[in-house]
C-alpha positions in Angstrom: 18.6 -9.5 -20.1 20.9 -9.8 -17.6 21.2 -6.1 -16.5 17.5 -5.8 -16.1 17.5 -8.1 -13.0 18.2 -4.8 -11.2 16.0 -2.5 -12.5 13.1 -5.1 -11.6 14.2 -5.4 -8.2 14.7 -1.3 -7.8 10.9 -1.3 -8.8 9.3 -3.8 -7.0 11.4 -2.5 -3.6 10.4 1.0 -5.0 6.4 -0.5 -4.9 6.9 -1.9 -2.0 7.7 1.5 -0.2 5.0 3.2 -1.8 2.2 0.8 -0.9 3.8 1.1 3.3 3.5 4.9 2.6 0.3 4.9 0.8 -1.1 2.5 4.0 0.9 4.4 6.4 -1.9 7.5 5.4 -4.8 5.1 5.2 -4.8 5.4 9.2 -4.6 8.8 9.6 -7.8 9.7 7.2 -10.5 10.7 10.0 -13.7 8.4 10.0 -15.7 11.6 8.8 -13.5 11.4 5.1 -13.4 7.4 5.8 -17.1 7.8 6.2 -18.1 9.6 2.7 -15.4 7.4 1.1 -17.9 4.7 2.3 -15.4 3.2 4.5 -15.0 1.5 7.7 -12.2 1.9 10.3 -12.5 -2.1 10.2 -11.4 -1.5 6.8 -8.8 0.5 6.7 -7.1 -1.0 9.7 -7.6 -4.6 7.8 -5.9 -2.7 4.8 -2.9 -1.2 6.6 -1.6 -4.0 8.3 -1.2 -5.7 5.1 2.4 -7.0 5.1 4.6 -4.4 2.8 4.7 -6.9 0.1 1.3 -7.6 0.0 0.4 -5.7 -3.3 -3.2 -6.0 -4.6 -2.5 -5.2 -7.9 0.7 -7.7 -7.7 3.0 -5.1 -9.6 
């Protein structure tokens, strides 16, 4: 068990730099997509300033 503390720590830095990339995009989507997604700009700027480690599915 003791090799896996890594590996767990590569992942969740590895989800960590998806979720700043994935939010990163949020802000560029223009409000015409954001609007047939049935979103807000409110919205996505709440989402993207979300600290890194913020993770809604808590992966």
């Amino acid at each position: 068990m003791k090799g896996q503390t890594g590996v767990v720590w590569i992942a969740r830095i590895s989800r960590w730099y998806q979720l700043s990339r994935e939010r990163a995009c949020l802000r560029q989507i223009s409000d015409a997509a954001l609007k047939d997604l049935g979103l807000s700009r409110a919205d996505i700027e709440a989402e993207s300033h979300r600290a890194f480690w913020d993770d809604p599915f808590n992966r």
